[in-house]
N, C-alpha and C positions, 0 to 999 in steps of 0.2 A: 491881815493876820497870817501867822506863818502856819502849813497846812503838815509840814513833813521833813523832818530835819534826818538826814541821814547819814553818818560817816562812820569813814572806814570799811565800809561794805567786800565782803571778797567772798567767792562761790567758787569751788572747786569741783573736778570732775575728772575723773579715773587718770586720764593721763597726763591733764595739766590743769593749771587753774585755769578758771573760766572769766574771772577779772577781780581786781586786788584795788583795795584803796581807795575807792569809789565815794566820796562825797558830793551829796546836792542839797541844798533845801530850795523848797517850794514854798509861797509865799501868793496870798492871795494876788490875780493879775499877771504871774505868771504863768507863758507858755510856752512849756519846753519837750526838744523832741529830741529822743535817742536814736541815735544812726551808728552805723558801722557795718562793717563785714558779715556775711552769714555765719552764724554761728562765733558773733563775736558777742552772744549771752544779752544781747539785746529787751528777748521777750523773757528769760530770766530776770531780769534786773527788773523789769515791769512786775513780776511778781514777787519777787522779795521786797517792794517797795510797797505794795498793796498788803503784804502780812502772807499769802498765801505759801510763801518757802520761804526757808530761815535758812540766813547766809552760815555760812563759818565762820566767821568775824565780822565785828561791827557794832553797829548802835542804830536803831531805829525809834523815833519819837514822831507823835504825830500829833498835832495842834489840840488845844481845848476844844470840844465843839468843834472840829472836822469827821467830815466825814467822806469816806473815798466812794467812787462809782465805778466799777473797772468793767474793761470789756475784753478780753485776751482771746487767743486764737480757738481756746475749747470753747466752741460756742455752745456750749449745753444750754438747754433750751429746760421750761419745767414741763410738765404734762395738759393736756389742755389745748386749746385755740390760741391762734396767734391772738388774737384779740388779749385774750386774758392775760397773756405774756409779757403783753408791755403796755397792761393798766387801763385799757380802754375800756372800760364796763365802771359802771355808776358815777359817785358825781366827779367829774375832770376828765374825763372820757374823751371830750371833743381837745385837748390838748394832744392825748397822748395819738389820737386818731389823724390829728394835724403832722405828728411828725411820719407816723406812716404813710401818709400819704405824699408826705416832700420825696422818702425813701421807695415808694413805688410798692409797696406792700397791703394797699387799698383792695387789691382781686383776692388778699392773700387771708385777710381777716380772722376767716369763718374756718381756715383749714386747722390742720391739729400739726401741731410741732413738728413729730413724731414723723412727718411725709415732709418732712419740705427738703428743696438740698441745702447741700454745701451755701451758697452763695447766697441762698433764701433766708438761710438761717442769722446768716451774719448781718445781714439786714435788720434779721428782727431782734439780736441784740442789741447791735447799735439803739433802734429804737426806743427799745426798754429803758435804755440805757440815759440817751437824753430825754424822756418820759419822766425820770424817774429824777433827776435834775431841777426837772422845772424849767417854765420860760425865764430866758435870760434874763437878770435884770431883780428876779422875785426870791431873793435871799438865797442866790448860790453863792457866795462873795465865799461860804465856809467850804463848799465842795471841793474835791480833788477832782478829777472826770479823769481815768485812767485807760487811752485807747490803744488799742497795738492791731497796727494794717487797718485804720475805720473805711480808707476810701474803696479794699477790696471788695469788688463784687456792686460797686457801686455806677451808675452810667454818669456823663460828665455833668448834666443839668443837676443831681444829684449832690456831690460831688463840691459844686458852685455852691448850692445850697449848704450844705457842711462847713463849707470856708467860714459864712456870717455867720453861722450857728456859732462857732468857735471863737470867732475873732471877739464875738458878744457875750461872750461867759467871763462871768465876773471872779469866780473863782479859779482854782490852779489847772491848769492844762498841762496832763506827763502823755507825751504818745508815740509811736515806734511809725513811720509812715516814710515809704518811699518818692510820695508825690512831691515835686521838688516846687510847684506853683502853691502849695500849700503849707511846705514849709517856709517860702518866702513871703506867705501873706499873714499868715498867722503866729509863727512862734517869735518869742522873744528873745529864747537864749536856745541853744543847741549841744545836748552834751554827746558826745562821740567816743566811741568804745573801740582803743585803738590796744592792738597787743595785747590786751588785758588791761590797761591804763586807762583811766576816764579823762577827758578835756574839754573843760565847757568854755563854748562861744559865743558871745554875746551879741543878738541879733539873728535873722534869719539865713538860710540858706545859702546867699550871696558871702554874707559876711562871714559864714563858715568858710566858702571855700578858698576867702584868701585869706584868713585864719590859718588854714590848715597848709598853706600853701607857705604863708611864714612861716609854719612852727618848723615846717621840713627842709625850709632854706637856712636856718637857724640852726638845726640839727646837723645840717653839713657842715655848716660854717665852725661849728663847735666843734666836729670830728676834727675835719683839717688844723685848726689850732691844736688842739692835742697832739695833732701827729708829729708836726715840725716841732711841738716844745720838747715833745720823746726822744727824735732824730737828733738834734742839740744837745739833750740831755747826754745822749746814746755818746754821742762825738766828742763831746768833752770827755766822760770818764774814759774811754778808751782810749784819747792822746794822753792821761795822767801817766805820774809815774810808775814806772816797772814795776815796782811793789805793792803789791795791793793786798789790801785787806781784806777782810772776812765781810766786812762791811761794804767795802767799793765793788767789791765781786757780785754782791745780792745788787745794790743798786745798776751795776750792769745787767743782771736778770731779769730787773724790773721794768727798767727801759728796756730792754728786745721785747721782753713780753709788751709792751705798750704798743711800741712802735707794727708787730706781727698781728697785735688784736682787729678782729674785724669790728666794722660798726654793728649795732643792732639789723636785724635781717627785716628787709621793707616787710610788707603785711600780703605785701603780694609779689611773687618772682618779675612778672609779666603784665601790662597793660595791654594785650593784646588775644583775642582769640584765632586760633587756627581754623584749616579747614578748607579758605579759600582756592587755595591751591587745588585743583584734581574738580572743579566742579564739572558734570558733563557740558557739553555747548547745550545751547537751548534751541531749536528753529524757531520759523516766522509765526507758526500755529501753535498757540501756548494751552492755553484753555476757553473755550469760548460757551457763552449761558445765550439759549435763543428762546425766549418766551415762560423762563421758568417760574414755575409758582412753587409754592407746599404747605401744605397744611397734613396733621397731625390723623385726621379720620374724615370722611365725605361728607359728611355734615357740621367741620368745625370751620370754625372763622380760618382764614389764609393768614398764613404769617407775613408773605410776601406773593407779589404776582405781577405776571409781566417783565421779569429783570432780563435786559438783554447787556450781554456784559462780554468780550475781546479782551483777554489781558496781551500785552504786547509783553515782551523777549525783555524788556528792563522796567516791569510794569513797578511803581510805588504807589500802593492806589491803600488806602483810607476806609474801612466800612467804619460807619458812626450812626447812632440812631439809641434809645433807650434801650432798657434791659427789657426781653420779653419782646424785642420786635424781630427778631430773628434773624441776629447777624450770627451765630454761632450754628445755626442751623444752618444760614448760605455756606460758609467755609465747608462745612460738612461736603454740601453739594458739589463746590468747588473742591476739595478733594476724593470725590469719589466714593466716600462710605457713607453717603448717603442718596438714593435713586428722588430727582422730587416729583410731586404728586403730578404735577405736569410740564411740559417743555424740553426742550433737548439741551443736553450738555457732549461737548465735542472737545474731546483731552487729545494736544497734538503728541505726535508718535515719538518725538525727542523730551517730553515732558514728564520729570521725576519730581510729583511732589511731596514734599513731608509740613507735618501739623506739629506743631508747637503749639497744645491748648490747653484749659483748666481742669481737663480729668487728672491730670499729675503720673505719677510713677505707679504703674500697675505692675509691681514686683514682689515679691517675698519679702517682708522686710526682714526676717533672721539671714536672706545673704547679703554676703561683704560686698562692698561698692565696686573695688575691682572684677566681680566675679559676676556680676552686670554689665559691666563693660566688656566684655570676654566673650559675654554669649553662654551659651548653653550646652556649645558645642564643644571650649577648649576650655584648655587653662587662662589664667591672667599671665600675661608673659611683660617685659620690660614695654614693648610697644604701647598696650595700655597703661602702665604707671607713668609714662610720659606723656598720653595724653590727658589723661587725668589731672598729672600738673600744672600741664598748661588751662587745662579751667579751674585751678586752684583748690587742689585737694591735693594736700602732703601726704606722707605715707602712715599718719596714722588713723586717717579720715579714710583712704583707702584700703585698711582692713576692717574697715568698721562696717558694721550692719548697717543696712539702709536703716532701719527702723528706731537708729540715735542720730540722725541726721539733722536738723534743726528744717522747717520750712523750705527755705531757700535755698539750704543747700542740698533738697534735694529736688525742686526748682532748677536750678542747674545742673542738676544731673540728668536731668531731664531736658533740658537744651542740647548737651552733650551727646546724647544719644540721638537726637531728632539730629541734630548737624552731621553726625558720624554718617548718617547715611548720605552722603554729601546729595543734596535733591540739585536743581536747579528752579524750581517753583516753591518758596516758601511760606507756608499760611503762620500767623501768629494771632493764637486767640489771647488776648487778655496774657501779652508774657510779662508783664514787667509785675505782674501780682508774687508780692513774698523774693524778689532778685533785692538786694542792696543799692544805694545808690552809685558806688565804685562800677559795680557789674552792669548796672543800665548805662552809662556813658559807656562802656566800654561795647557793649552789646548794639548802642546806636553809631559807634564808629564801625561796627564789624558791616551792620546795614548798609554804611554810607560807600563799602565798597564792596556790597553781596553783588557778583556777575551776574543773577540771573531776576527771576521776576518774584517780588515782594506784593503778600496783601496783608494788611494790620487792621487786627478788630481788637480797640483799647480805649481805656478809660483816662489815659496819663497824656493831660496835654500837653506834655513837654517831648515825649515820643513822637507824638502824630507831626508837633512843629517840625521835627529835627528827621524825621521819615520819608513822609508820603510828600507826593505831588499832587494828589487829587485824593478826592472822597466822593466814596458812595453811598447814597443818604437811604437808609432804612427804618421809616417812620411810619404812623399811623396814616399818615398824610401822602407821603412819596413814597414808591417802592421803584430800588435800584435806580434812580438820578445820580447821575454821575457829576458833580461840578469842579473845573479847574480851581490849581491855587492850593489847595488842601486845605487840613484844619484851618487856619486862621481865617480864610476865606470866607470857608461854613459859618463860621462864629461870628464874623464881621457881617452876613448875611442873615444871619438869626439875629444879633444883635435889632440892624435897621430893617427888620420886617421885611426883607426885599426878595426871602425863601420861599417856598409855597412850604416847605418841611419846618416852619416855625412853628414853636409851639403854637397852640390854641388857630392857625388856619388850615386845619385840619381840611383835607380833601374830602367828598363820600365816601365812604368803602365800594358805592356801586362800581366807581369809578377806577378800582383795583386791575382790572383787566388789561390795561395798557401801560403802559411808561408814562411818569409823567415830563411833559415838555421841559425843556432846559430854557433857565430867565435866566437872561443879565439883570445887573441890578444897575444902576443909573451913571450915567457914563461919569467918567471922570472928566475932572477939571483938566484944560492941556497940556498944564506945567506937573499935573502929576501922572504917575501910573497907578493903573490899579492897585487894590491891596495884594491881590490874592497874586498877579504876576510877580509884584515886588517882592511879595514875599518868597517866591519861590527862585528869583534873583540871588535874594540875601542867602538863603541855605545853599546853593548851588556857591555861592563867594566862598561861603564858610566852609563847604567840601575841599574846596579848594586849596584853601589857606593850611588845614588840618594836614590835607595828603602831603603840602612843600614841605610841611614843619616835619612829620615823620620821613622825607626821603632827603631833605637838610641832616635830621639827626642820624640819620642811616650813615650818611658819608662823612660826619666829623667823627661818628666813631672808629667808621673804617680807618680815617687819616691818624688819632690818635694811638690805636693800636699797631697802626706798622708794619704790618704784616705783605704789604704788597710792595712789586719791585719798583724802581725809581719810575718806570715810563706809567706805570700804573697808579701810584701815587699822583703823578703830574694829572694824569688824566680825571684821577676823582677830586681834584684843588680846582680842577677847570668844570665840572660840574657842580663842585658846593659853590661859588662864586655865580654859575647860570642859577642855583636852583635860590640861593642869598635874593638874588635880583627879581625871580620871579614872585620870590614871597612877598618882598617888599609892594611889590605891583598889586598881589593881589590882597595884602594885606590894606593898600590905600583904596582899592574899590570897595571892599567891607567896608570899609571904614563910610564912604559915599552912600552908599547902602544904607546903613545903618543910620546916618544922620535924617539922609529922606524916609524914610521908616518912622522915625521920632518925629521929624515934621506932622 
């Protein structure tokens, strides 16, 4: 049955529209997810779709007998205990207590709304939220279920669990979500909010991005036709006869004007972040953790204890472990603003680190963006408006109060200032929460060539792939194990029970005091390699292939533009031809990679 027919949809906002012309219907079995830029009105359009803001044009219908369930980023909570909040008292209590406890909100129960945080909360709407739904399968076939960010705040077991939830809902699926594993297992179609213009693509994630990837070779290929039928146009009337008309004159007008018009302006200047340049060096002594425990007061349980941890001078190292086991507490440690209850921490003398975590922007939101970027101290002067561009904030986003900033982009504004202090040790708690998916590929290419030493505590297993080398496992079970390989490793090791950090084989707690011992898990057959080496093969290929393509494109632009003298020219034709050659080479090892991978 069709759940929500909408067209024409457009939303404005003081200095320009916020998007125009917007058509979708939703239809039971559909699941479809909105993506685009920050602040390209993404979690607007989630609420004009639900009834809660009324566009400025348009038409909204919604099915006989539907009924919507939305969950949006104000997570207003009602008054009361978690419990009562998402329906667990009297009779069906044990469903609604099932989904709390998939989401990790079991300890959370008995508390009152009104205390929990940020990230608690969103838990327990989500809750309410499929609570309120019903088990899959029992007459949702008429629901909408309307989520915006559901995996934030979520840990990956989590997360997993979310995926089938989803994938099992008989009715319509609308949700705004950066996880890009989740949008390739679950949705159906993909609509994208590009310039203000809507474009839906059928299929998941994958199939968007070579979707979008035609529409923008399509786009070229349409400009350059225009241009040379303009120039033709242009060339003809001007060989015409001397006499011209009032008429052949305007047509001359209109061909130069064709021919001088630019195309549409990308959505972004730049696919690249600054910064790296000026990093300080790092020495041999980065940060080192010898026996550290913490807990909260002398009589509560340890979050963690025992962790003995060396980050090395190019360390990519992984925390992973549930929400509540205290990987947010170790970063603390590891940077310094927090002393733990026992053990030594030893920060070497060449070590600047900065935190990129989920407290967000603790700023005034009545000042302007530029005037954060600036400091306290000066004015905003041109140096800030340039860098500000370069993380994609035009000049009217840059007089703008922090406090009309959407999520994300003030998410990046807050990257922008943790990178400005150029560290050489960089902690990222949870960053890819509320970033876009344009900015997370761009922000795991900036990683793939950050100079100094990386540690990622995140829920997004497409980050940890494309990040880390190793993980540190932070569980009930294991505190600080270190194991080669990184994510896929861990998860290949949780999967076949061959962890001691698997769920359910849970260590004592008495047994907290020490490290636990490092397993392999069962040797490989001869003709393979391990997973967890190959995997880290394959990403190491794929840095590889990424940096030729960028330093390939570096030098055909230099040769197109022309600008350099004949011996200089020669010389970067004999370097795009080495660097042609090595891509190829390394493009044919990915390739090897990849196939034993798939094996």
């Amino acid at each position: 049955m069709i759940l929500l027919d909408a067209a024409g949809l457009t939303v404005t906002r003081p200095e320009r529209p916020l998007f125009s012309e917007v058509d979708l219907t939703l239809s039971s079995g559909d699941r479809v997810a909105v993506v685009g830029l920050n602040g390209s009105g993404k979690s607007t359009l989630l609420r004009v779709l639900t009834g809660a803001v009324v566009p400025a044009e348009g038409t909204l219908r919604r099915g006989r007998g539907a009924r919507v369930v939305a969950v949006d980023q104000d997570r207003g909570l009602p008054a009361g205990t978690v419990r009562s909040a998402i329906g667990a008292e009297g009779e069906g209590a044990w469903a609604a207590e099932a989904v709390a406890d998939r989401l990790g909100l079991t300890p959370l129960l008995d508390r009152e709304g009104t205390t929990l945080s940020g990230g608690q909360a969103t838990r327990v709407a989500l809750a309410r939220a499929l609570a309120e739904v019903g088990r899959p399968g029992e007459g949702d076939d008429a629901v909408l279920l309307v989520l915006d960010e559901p995996t934030n705040h979520l840990d990956i077991d989590a997360i997993a669990w979310l995926e089938e939830r989803l994938a099992a809902h008989r009715g319509g699926l609308l949700m705004v979500s950066h996880d890009r594993h989740v949008l390739d297992r679950v949705t159906t179609r993909i609509l994208e909010l590009d310039r203000g213009r809507g474009h839906v693509h059928e299929g998941g994630y994958a199939s968007y991005l070579e979707a979008r990837a035609e529409r923008a070779e399509r786009a070229a290929t349409e400009e350059r036709v225009r241009r040379n039928l303009a120039r033709r146009e242009l060339a003809w009337l001007r060989r015409g006869a001397p006499a011209r008309t009032s008429k052949s004159k305007a047509r001359v007008a209109s061909a130069t004007a064709t021919v001088e018009a630019r195309p549409e302006a990308p959505a972004r200047a730049s696919d690249d972040l600054p910064l790296h340049h000026g990093t300080p060096r790092l020495g041999d002594q980065v940060v080192e953790l010898h026996g550290v425990g913490h807990r909260w007061d002398d009589a509560g349980p340890w979050l963690f204890r025992g962790v003995d941890l060396a980050l090395d001078p190019r360390e990519r190292l992984g925390l992973v472990g549930p929400n509540g086991a205290g990987k947010s507490t170790l970063v603390d440690v590891l940077a310094g603003r927090l002393d733990p209850a026992e053990g030594r921490v030893v920060r070497g003398r060449t070590a600047e680190v900065a935190v990129y975590d989920q407290s967000g922007l603790d700023v005034d939101p009545a000042r302007r963006v530029a005037d954060v970027v600036a400091g306290p101290h000066r004015d905003a002067d041109w140096s800030d408006a340039a860098l500000l561009e370069a993380f994609w904030f035009d000049a009217d986003a840059q007089r703008a109060p922090v406090g009309l900033l959407s999520g994300g982009e003030r998410r990046r504004l807050q990257l922008l200032l943790t990178l400005r202090a150029r560290p050489n040790v960089l902690l990222l708690d949870e960053p890819t929460n509320d970033l876009d998916l344009d900015t997370l590929r761009v922000l795991e290419d900036f990683l793939d060539d950050w100079p100094g030493a990386l540690v990622v505590v995140s829920h997004d297993r497409a980050l940890l792939e494309r990040t880390v080398d190793d993980v540190l496992v932070v569980d009930d079970a294991t505190d600080g194990r270190r194991l080669p390989g990184g994510y896929a490793a861990w998860e290949e090791g949780r999967r076949s029970g061959r962890t001691q950090g698997r769920a359910g084989s849970a260590a004592p707690r008495a047994d907290r005091s020490a490290p636990a011992p490092r397993t392999r898990g069962a040797a490989a057959p001869p003709s393979r390699r391990p997973p967890g080496h190959l995997h880290k093969l394959l990403k190491e290929a794929e840095g590889a292939v990424r940096r030729l393509e960028r330093r390939r494109d570096e030098l055909t632009g230099a040769l197109a533009a022309g600008t350099a003298d004949h011996t200089a020219m020669a010389e970067m034709g004999r370097d795009l031809a080495a660097t042609e050659a090595e891509l190829a080479a390394a493009e044919d090892t990915w390739l090897e990679l990849a196939e034993e991978a798939d094996r």
